[in-house]
Structures are given as structure tokens and as C-alpha cells.
C-alpha positions in Angstrom: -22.2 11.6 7.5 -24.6 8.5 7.5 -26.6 10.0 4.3 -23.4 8.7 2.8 -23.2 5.3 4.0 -23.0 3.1 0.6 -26.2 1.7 -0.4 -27.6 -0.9 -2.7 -27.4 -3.4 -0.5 -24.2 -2.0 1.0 -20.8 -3.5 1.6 -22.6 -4.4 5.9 -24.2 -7.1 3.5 -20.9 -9.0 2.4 -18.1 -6.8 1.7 -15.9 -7.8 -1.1 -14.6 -11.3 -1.7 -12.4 -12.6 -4.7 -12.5 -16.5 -5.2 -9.4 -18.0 -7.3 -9.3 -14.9 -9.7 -7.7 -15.3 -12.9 -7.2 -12.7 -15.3 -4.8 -11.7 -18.4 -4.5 -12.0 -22.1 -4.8 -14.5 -24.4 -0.8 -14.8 -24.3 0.2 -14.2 -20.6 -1.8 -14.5 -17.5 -1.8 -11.3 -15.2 -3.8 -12.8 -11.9 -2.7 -16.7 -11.0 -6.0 -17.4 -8.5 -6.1 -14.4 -6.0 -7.9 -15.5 -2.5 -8.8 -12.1 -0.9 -11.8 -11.1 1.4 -12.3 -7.4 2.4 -14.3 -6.6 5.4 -17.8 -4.6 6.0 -15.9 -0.8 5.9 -12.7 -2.2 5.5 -9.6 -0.2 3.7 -7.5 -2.4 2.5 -4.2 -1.5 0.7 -2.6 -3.6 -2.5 0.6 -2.6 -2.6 3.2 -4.1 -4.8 5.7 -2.9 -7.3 5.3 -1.9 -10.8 3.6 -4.9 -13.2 2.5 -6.7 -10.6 -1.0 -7.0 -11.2 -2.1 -4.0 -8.7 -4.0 -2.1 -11.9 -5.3 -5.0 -13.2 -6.9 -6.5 -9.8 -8.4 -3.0 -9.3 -10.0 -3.3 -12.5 -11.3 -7.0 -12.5 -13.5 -5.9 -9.4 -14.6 -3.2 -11.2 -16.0 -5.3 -14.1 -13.6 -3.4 -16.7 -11.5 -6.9 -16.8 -13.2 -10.4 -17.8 -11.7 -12.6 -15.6 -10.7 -15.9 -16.7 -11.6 -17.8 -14.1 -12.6 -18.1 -10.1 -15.5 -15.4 -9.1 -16.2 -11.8 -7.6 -18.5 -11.0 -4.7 -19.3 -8.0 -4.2 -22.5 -7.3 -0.8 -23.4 -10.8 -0.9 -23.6 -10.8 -4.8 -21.8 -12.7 -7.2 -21.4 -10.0 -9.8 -18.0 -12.3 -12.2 -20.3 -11.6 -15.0 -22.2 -8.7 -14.5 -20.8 -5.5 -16.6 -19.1 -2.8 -15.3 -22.4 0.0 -15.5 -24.2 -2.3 -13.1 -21.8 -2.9 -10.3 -22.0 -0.8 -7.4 -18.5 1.0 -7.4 -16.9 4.1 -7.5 -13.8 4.1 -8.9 -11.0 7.3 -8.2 -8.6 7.0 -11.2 -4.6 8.2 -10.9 -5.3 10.9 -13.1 -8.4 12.3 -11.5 -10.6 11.8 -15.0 -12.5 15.5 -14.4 -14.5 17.0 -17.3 -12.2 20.2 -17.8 -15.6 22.0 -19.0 -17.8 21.7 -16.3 -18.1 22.7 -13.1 -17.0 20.6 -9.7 -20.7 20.4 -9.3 -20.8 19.2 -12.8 -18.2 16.8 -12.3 -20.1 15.7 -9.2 -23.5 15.2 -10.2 -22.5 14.1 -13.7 -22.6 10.0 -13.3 -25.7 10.3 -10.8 -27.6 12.5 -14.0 -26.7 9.6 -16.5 -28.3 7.4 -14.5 -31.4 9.4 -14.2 -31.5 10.6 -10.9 -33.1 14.2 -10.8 -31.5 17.3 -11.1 -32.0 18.3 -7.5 -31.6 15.3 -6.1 -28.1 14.9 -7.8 -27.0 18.5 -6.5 -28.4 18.2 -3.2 -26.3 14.6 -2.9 -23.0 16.8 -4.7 -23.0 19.6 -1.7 -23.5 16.4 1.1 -20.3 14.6 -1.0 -18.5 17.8 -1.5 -18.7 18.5 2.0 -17.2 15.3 3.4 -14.1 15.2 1.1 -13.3 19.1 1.9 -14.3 20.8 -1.2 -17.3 22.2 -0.9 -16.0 25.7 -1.6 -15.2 24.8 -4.7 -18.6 23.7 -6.3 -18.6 26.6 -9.0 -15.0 26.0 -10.2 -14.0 24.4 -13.1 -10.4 21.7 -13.0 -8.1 24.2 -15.3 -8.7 26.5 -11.3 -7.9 23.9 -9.4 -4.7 22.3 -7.3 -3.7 19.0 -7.4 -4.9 18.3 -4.0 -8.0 20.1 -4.6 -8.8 18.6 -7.7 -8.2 14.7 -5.8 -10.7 15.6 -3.4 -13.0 15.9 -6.5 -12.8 12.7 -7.8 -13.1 11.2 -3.9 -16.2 13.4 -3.9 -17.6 12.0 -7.2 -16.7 8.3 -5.7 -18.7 9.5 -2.6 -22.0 10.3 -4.3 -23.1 7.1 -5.8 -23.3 5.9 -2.5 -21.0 2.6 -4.0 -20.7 -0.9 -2.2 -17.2 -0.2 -2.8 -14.9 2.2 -3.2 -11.8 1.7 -5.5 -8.5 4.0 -5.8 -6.2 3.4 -8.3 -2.6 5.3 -7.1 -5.0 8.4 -6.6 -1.9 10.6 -4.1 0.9 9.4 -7.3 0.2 12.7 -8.8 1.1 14.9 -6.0 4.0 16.4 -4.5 5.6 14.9 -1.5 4.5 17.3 1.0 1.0 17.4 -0.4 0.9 13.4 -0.6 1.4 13.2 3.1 -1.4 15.9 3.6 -4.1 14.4 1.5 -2.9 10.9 2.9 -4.1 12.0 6.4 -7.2 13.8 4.5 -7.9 10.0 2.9 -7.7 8.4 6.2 -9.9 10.5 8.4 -12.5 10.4 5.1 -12.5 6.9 5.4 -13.3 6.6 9.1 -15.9 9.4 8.7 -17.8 7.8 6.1 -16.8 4.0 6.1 -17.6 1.9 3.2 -15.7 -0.9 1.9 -12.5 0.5 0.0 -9.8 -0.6 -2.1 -6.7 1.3 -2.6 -3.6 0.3 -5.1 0.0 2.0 -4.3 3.4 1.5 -5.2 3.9 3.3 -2.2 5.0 1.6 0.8 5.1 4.1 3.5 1.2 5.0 2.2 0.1 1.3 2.4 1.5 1.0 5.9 0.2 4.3 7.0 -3.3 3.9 5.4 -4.4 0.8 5.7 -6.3 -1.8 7.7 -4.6 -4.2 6.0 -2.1 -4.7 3.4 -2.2 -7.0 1.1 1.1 -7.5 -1.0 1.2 -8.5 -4.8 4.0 -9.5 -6.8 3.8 -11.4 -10.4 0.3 -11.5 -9.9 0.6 -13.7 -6.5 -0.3 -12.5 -3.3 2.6 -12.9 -1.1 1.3 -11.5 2.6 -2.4 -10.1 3.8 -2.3 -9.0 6.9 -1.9 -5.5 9.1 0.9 -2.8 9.0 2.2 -3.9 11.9 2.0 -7.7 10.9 3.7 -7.1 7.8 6.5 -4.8 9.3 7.1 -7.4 12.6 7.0 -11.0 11.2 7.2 -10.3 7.2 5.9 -13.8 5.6 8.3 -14.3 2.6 11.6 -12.8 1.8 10.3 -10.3 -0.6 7.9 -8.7 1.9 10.8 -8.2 4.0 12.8 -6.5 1.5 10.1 -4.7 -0.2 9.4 -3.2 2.9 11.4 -0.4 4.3 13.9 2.2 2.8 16.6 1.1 3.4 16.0 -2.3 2.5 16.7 -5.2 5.2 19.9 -6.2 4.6 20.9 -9.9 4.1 23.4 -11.4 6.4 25.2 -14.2 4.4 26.6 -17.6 5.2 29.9 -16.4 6.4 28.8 -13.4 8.3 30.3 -12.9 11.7 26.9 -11.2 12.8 24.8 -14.2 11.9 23.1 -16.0 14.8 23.6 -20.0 15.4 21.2 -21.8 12.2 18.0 -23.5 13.5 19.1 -27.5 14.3 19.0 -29.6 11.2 19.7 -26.8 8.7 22.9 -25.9 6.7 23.9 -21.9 6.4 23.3 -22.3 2.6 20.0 -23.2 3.0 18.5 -19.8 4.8 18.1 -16.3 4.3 19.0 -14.5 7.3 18.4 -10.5 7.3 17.9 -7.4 9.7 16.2 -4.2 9.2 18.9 -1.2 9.4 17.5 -0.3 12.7 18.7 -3.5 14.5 22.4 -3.0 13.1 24.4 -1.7 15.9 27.6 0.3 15.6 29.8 1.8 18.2 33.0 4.0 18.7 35.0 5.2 21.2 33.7 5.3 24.9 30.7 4.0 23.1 32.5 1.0 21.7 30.9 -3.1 22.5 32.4 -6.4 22.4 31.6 -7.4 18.0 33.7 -7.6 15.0 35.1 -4.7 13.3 34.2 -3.0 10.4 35.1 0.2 8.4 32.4 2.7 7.4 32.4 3.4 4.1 29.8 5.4 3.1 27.4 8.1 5.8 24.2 9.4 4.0 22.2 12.0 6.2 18.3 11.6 5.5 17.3 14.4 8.2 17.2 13.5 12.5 18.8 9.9 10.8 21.7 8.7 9.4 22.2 5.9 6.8 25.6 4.6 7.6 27.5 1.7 5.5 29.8 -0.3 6.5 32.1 -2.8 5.9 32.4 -6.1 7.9 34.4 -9.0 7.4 33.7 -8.0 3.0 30.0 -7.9 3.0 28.3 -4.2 3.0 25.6 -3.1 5.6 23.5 -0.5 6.6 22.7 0.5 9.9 20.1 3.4 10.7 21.6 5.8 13.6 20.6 9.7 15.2 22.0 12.1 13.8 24.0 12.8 16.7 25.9 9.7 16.4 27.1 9.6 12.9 30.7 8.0 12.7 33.2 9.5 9.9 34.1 8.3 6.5 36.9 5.4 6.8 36.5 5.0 11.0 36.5 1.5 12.3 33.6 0.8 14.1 32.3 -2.3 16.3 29.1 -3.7 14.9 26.6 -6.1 16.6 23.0 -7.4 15.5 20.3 -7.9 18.1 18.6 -11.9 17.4 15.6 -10.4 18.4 15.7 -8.3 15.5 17.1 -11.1 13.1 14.5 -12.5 10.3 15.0 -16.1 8.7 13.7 -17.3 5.5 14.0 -21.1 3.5 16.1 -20.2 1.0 14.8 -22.4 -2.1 11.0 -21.2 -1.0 11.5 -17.6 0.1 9.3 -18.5 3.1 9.8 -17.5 6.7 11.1 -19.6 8.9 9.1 -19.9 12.2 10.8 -18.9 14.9 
């Protein structure tokens, strides 16, 4: 697959690095000075929820964005000014952007013919493309024949050709079932690794950011709140909103008057953190099964397959603890309940910051 390394310099050169990026309109600002580097063949993931700038990043590397201020890098170039035709990126939209009369050869070789390569060149470089995202069988259909999936692998085929110094995906799986999402997920990933190149990809997803990148960086208001790796993220969340963003169910919060709460740090009242645990560090047990920790009454047991969501009611404040299957309590029982402090996450209240520990 090295006839598809990017070229033009290439992202080994310099990979991708935004400087204090500003971007908006003339009556609201988008991007508020984004600091971000992406490695030589990195993937990283910008995940945040909806309106928070994700789109609008994407595109500001691109070129299809002025930015206001700070610059772009892009393989050891500053390209802030240059327009979008003579960057080095291939961009995958979320709604795959195929010519519906043309072939996936066509649709391939289209953007390469523009820009003047020859004819043979272009389809020769299409079958070598179509080959590494999985649809080289396809090269003589048109869209209207084509799945979703199938028609995704397109468009990652068309980013492929070019040979970019970076490739950008804007929500490119949003468009597809669940069971295909996960599928072409694990289809995205072992593309990357096959072919490298320095890669960009915008979800709302969480469980896709996690499970794709390298790293993920997390955007909200147009502010980056936490760059760092899955597991980073997941372990030691850097802000309050990381930590509730990520995971379904949500960490819960733990408030001042909570029996479950560990002892506060020295020097700090309960009022002024934000204490919370992920569902799998709430404990419950009944019967035989039963542990020293205050009661509470379940109120609520939502099965979400080999798990179950149980909520529950302790001293008037609602949790949710994650348990097997096996072990689901019943509607109304009284339960013990206990917290691990291992598991338990603090934040500064008036900052949203974590609290090292």
C-alpha cells in the first residue's frame, strides 16, 4: 500500500498544526484560539456535541473557512491563506457527495482529471484506491446501485487517490445503520493503519471517537476541553464535561450531602467540588450478597443486553449503577449501595476543572 502514502511533501514533513485559530461570523465567533498539533500518520478524533465547532474546524483546515485569526500548518507549510484548490486534502463529507451519473471509477478519478492528471494515470491510481478501501468490485457501478456502506468506501477511496497530506472526515459512519457503523468503523481503522497518512475525523459519536482514535480531542463552544488518548480521556477526564460527556450512562454526580461521598480534599468546603462516579463503580448488593453502606430503594431496572442499568434511590438523590444481567435487583427492593474512591472523580466546582488527586 505505499503507492498510497500521501505525497506533496507529505504529512512525515510536519503533520498538521493549528496555532490560536479563530473563526466565525461577523456577529458570533465559532473557534475562540484552538491549540492543536496532529502527528506524522496520526488519526485524531474531534468529538464534541452538536454546535460545537466540530464542522467548522474541519473546514478551516480545509481552506473552505477564512479564519480570523492564529494560523494553519499543514507538512511544514503555513497554508492560513492559501485557497482551498491548493491545499493538499481530501476531504470525505457526511453525505458521501457522489456524482449519481457516473461511474465509481468516475467518481474516483473525477478530482485527479480536473486537475489534469492523464486518463490512465487517474484510472490506474482509482483501481490501487479502490482496492485499499474494499471496493474494487464495484468500479463499473453507478451510486443509485450502491449500499450505504458501499457507497462510504467510495468517497474514502476518492480521499485516497489524491495522495492528500491530510485526510479529513466530516461524520462520514452518521449515515449508516448501527450494525453497519460498527462494521465500517473497524473497516476505517484497519484502512488507516494500512495506509497511514495524517487524518482528521469529526463525530458526535462517543463510542466511535474512543474506539477510533489515537487521540481525542474534545470541543465544546468552540473550546477545546481535553486532547489526549481514549484511555486518558476515559481514566482521568480533565474537566467536568469530559466526564459527563463521556459514557452512556452518564457519570453520575454525588452531591454535598451524599452518604457515598468520600472525605473532601483538606482546605475545601463540600460546596465547592464536583464529586462523580461512572455507573460501573456504583455497587449494590442484596441478600447473601448484601455489604456494610447505606440503603436505598431501586426504582427503576432498564436491561440494555449482558447489562443492566439499575436506579436507585439513596438518602433522595437518584443513581445509576451498571450490573450483569444476572444480578439485576427488582423494582421497589432495598438494596445496600457503596462507591469504590478509587473509582471516585473530583472537579472545582466554580472552574469545572479536575481536581488532582
Amino acid at each position: 500500500m505505499s503507492g498510497l502514502a500521501p505525497g506533496g511533501g507529505g504529512p512525515e514533513v510536519g503533520g498538521l498544526r493549528l496555532e490560536g485559530v479563530r473563526a466565525g461570523y461577523s456577529d458570533r465567533e465559532v473557534l475562540h484560539g484552538i491549540e492543536l498539533s496532529v502527528a506524522p500518520g496520526e488519526l485524531l478524533v474531534v468529538l464534541g456535541p452538536s454546535g460545537s465547532g466540530k464542522s467548522t474546524l474541519l473546514r478551516v483546515i480545509a481552506g473552505l473557512e477564512p479564519v480570523t485569526g492564529g494560523r494553519v500548518h499543514l507538512a511544514g507549510r503555513d497554508v492560513t491563506t492559501w485557497r482551498s484548490g491548493r491545499r493538499n486534502v481530501s476531504m470525505v463529507f457526511q453525505t458521501y457527495a457522489l456524482f449519481p451519473h457516473l461511474t465509481v471509477r468516475d467518481n474516483i478519478t473525477f478530482g485527479l482529471e480536473v486537475r489534469g492528471s492523464r486518463r490512465v494515470r487517474a484510472r490506474e491510481a482509482a483501481v490501487e484506491a479502490a482496492r485499499a478501501a474494499g471496493c474494487a468490485d464495484l468500479l463499473d457501478r453507478r451510486p443509485g446501485q450502491l449500499s450505504g456502506g458501499e457507497r462510504q468506501r467510495v468517497a474514502l477511496a476518492r480521499a485516497l487517490v489524491r495522495r492528500p497530506d491530510a485526510f479529513l472526515l466530516d461524520e462520514p459512519l452518521s449515515n449508516l445503520d448501527a450494525e453497519l457503523r460498527v462494521h465500517t468503523r473497524t473497516e476505517l481503522r484497519a484502512l488507516h493503519d494500512r495506509v497511514g497518512g495524517t487524518t482528521v475525523h469529526v463525530t458526535h459519536d462517543q463510542t466511535e471517537a474512543l474506539t477510533l482514535g489515537d487521540r481525542v480531542a474534545v470541543l465544546v463552544d468552540g473550546r477545546l476541553e481535553q486532547v489526549g488518548e481514549p484511555e486518558e480521556l476515559w481514566l482521568r477526564p480533565a474537566t467536568w464535561f469530559v466526564a459527563r460527556f463521556l459514557g452512556s450512562p452518564a457519570m453520575n454526580r454525588l452531591g454535598p450531602g451524599s452518604p457515598l461521598r468520600p472525605a473532601e480534599p483538606a482546605g475545601r468546603a463540600p460546596e465547592e467540588l464536583v464529586v462523580g462516579v461512572r455507573p460501573d463503580g456504583v455497587r449494590i448488593g442484596t441478600g447473601s450478597a448484601a455489604f456494610a453502606g447505606p440503603v436505598g430503594t431501586v426504582r427503576a431496572v432498564e436491561v440494555a443486553g449482558a447489562d443492566v442499568h439499575v436506579r436507585v434511590e439513596v438518602a433522595g438523590e437518584e443513581l445509576v449503577a451498571r450490573l450483569p444481567l444476572a444480578r439485576r435487583p427488582g423494582v421497589g427492593e432495598e438494596v445496600r449501595v457503596a462507591v469504590d474512591p478509587a473509582d471516585v472523580h473530583v472537579f472545582d466546582a466554580a472552574t469545572g476543572q479536575r481536581v488532582a488527586s
